[in-house]
N, C-alpha and C positions, 0 to 999 in steps of 0.2 A: 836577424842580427841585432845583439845589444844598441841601444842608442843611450841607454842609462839606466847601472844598476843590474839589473837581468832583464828587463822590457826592451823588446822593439818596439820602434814607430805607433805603431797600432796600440799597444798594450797603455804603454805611457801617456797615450792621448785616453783612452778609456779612464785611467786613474783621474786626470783631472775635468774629465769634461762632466765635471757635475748636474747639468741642467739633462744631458741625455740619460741620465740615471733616476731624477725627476720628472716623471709622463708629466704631472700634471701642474709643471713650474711656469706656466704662462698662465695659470688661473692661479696659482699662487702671487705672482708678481700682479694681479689682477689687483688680485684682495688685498696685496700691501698697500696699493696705492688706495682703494677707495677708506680704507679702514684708516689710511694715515689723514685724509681730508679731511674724516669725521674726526677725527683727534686734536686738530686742529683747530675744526670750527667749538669743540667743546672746551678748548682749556687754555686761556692766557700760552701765549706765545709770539716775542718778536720773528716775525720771517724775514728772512733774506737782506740778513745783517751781514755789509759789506766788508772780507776782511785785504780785499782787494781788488783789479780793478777789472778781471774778470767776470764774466758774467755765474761763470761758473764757480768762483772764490766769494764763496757768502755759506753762511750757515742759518741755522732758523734755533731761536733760545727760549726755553721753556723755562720760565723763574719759580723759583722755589717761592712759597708763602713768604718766607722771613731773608731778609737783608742778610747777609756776610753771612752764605752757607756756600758750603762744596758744589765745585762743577765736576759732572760726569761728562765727558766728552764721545761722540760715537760716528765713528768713519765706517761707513756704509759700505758694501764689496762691490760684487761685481767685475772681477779680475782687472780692474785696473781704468775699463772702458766701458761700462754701464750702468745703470740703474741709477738712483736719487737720491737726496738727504729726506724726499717730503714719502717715498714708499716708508721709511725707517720710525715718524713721528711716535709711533704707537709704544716704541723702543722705553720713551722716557717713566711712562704709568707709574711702574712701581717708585723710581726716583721721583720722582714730583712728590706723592704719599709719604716719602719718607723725609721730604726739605730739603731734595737736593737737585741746584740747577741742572738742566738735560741741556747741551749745543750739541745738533745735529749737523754734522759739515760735508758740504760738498766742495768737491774739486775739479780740475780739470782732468781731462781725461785722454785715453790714448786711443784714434792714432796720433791724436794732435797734438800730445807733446810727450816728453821722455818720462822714463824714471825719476828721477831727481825733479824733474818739474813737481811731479805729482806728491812726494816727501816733502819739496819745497812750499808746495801751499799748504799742506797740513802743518808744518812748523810755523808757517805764519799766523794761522789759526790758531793755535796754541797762543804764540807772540800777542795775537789782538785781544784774545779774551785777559791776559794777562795782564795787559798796560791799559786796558776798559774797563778791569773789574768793580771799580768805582760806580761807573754810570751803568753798570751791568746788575751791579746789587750785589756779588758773587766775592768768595776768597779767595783772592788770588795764590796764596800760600797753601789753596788747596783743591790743585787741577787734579784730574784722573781721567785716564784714555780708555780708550774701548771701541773694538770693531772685529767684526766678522770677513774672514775671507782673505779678500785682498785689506779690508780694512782691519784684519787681525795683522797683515804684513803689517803695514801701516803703525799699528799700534805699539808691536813690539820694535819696530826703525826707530819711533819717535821716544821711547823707554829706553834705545840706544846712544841717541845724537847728544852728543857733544853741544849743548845750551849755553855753553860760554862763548862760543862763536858766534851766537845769535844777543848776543847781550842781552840775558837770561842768567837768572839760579841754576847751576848745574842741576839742581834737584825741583824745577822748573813741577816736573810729573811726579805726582807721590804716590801712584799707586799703576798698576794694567789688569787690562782685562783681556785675553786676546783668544780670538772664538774661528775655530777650524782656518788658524793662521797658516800663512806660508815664509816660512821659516828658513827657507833657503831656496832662490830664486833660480838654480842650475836647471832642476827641471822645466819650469814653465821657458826657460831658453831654449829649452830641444823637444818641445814637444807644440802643439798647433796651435798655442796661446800668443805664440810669440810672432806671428803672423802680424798681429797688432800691437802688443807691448814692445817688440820689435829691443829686447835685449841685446848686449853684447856681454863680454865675459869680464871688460871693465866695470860693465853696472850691474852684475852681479855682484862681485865683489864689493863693491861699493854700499849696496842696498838690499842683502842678506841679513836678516836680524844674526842669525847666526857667526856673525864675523863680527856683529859692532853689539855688544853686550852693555849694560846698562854698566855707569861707570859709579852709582850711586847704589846702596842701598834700597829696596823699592818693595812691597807686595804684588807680586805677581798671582794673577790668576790665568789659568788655562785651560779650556776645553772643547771637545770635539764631537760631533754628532759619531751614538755607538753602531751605526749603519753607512757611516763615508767611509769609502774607498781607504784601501791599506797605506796609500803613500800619507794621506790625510794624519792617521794614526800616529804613523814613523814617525814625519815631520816633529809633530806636538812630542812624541817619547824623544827626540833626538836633539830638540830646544829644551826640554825640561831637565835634561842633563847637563845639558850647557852653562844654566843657569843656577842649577843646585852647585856645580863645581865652580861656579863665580862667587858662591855664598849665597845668594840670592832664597829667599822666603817662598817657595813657590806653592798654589793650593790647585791642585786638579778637581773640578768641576766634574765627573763623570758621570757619562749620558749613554746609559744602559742601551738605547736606541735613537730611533729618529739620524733623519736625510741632512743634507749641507745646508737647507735652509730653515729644517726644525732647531737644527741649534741654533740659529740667531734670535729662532722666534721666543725662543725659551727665557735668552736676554730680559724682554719685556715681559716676561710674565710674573705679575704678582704672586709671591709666597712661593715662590719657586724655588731649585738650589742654587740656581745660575744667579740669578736676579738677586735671592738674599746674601749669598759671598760677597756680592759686590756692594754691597750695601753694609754687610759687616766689614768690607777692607773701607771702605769713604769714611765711616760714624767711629771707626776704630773697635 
């Protein structure tokens, strides 16, 4: 029996249980973290820059060579309730090479707090590098978001929210980057995700990029691993419309192949297509 779409139960849990589609994503998430250590130990970077009073509400800042250059920002996945900001370090390579600061954020996570919790600390995040930019070295008149997964949801909510309620420039974010995002959170509410994101159908609505569309002008970038799962696919072609019919600049990144965590990896990879888009939407 349908539970969403054409899929039952079974089917639509297949669609997003991306790690069971990866044999060997426990020796992946190995390698993120040793390879993010050595990244660390080799390249100027403040860690566990407080942007609040969690333990979990801190990012780690990779500065640029040169004073008043762009921040790239990058919200790490994990469906909501795993993984790190310091697996992700490696993310910044090509930005540092090219003068532009990396803040890697982490947040709190579920089960231990809601949706909106989890939005709420990455808007904060945004908010501290903004009103820090000074003691940061960074231009604040020139933030850009970016994340994979749940941090691709992330990226495109935060290209959405209304920044004048946080007393903020509406236009706070001048650019996205958003990588095998989830773009409408209906699914992961009926299907085994939500066991811990622990959704209702008010915070969907609420925290669907697809319902809250960027209210500014922005460069959007988007794309998806060409071997994730079909709803992976949809989503990305069904946001991409959303946003062309808002006006919106949109550049699809297409990845002929590669898993749900080869696109992220691709983010960091010097002279890449992924990596140099975003680096042509930052420098203009």
């Amino acid at each position: 029996m349908p539970v969403y779409r054409s899929f039952d139960q079974e089917a639509l849990d297949q669609q997003y249980n991306v790690r069971a589609g990866i044999p060997d994503h426990l020796e992946i998430f190995a390698r993120w973290s040793r390879t993010g250590a050595e990244f660390r130990r080799e390249h100027a970077v403040i860690e566990n820059v407080r942007y609040g009073v969690d333990e979990k509400q801190t990012l780690d800042f990779f500065p640029a060579k040169d004073k008043g250059r762009p921040v790239l920002i990058f919200i790490h996945g994990g469906y909501w309730q795993s993984l790190d900001k310091s697996d992700f370090s490696t993310v910044a390579l090509p930005y540092l090479q090219a003068n532009i600061n990396v803040a890697v954020v982490n947040y709190r996570l579920a089960p231990s707090v809601r949706m909106g919790d989890i939005v709420l600390d990455n808007i904060r995040a945004i908010d501290y590098l903004y009103r820090n930019a000074v003691s940061l070295g960074l231009d604040r008149n020139e933030i850009f978001v970016s994340g994979s997964s749940a941090g691709g949801h992330l990226t495109a909510i935060l290209a959405g929210t209304d920044w004048t309620k946080h007393d903020l420039p509406e236009d706070v974010v001048k650019g996205a980057c958003a990588i095998s995002g989830l773009y409408d959170l209906e699914p992961i509410r009926l299907c085994y995700l939500n066991k811990a994101v622990r959704l209702d159908e008010q915070e969907v609505a609420n925290f669907s990029p697809k319902f809250h569309l960027p209210s500014t002008a922005l460069p959007f970038i988007l794309t998806v691993g060409g071997d994730e799962s079909d709803e992976f696919h949809r989503l990305q072609a069904e946001y991409q419309t959303l946003l062309n019919d808002h006006g919106l600049d949109v550049q699809i990144v297409r990845q002929r192949d590669g898993h749900h965590f080869d696109a992220v990896d691709r983010l960091g990879e010097v002279g890449g297509a992924l990596s140099q888009a975003v680096i042509n939407m930052i420098l203009g």
